[in-house]
C-alpha positions as CSV (number, residue, x, y, z in Angstrom):
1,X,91.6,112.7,74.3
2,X,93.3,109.1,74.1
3,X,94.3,108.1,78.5
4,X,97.8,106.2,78.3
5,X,97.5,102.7,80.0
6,X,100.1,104.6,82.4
7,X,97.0,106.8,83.5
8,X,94.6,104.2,83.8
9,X,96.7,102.0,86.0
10,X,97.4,105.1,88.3
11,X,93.4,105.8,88.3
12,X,92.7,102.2,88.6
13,X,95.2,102.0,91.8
14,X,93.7,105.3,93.5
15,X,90.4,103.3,93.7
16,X,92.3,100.7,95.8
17,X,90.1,100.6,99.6
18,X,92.3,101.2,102.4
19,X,92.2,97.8,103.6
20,X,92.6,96.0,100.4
21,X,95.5,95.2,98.2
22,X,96.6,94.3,94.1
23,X,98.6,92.3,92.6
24,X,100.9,93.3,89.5
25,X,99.2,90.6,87.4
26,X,95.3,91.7,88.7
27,X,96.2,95.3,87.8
28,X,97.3,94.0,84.2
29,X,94.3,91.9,83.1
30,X,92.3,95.3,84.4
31,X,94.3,96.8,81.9
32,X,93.5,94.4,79.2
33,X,96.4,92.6,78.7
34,X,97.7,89.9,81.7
35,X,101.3,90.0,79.8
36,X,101.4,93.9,81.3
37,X,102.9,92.3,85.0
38,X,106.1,93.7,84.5
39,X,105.0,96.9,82.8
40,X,102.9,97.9,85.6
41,X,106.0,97.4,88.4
42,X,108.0,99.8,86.1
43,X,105.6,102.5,85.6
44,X,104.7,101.7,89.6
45,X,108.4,102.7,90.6
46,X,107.7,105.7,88.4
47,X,104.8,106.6,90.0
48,X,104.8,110.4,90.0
49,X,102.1,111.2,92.1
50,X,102.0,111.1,96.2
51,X,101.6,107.5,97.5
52,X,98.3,108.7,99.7
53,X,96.9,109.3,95.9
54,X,98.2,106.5,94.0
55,X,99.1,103.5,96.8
56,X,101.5,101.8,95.3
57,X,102.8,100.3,98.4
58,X,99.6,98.1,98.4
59,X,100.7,96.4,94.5
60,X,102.6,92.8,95.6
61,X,103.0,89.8,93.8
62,X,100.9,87.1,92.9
63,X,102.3,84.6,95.5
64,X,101.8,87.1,98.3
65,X,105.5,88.2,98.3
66,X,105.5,92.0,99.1
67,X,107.6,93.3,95.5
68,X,109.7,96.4,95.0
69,X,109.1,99.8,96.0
70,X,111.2,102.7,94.7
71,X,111.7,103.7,98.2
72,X,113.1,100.8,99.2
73,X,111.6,97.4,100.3
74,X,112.0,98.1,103.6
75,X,109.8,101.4,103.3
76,X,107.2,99.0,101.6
77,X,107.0,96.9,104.6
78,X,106.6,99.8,107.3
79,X,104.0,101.1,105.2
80,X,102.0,97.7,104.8
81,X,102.4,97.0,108.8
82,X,101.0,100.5,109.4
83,X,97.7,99.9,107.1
84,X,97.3,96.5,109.6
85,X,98.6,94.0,107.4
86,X,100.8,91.4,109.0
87,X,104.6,90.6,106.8
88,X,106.2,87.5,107.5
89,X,109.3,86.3,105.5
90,X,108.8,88.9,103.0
91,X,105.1,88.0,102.3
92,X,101.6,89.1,103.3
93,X,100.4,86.7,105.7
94,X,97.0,85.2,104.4
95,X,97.1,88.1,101.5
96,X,94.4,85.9,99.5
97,X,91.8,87.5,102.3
98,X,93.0,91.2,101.1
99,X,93.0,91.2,97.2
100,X,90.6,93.6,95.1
């Protein structure tokens, strides 16, 4: 049975560490195709399962900006502060340190 790139993103994003995040563009070259970026934030706001499984919250940009969240950006924020990173100005303060 053929796994949609859908499924693999949301199996390569369970495997994420706790303290550890992604960016859209890392999780797009794991995909085997770099050009994926913005594919990967829609199916990511369509994330059907829970977040604990599939942490999207922990997917931000290349530059360290934090990105959408279906629940809102703010929700994104509270949940990144909670898992001990620090946000500042909408970014992940030294987020080089915390990439996968």
């Amino acid at each position: 049975m053929r796994v949609s790139k859908r499924e693999k993103l949301y199996r390569i994003l369970a495997r994420i560490p706790r303290n550890r995040l992604t960016t859209y563009g890392d999780l797009a070259r794991k995909l085997g195709n770099r050009k994926l970026s913005q594919a990967v934030g829609n199916w990511l706001n369509k994330n059907p399962y829970p977040t604990k499984k599939v942490p999207c919250f922990r997917v931000i940009r290349g530059n360290g900006e934090i990105g959408g969240y279906a629940l809102g950006k703010g929700a994104k924020i509270k949940k990144l502060r909670r898992a001990g990173f620090e946000i500042k100005r909408g970014k992940v303060v030294d987020y080089k340190k915390f990439i996968w």
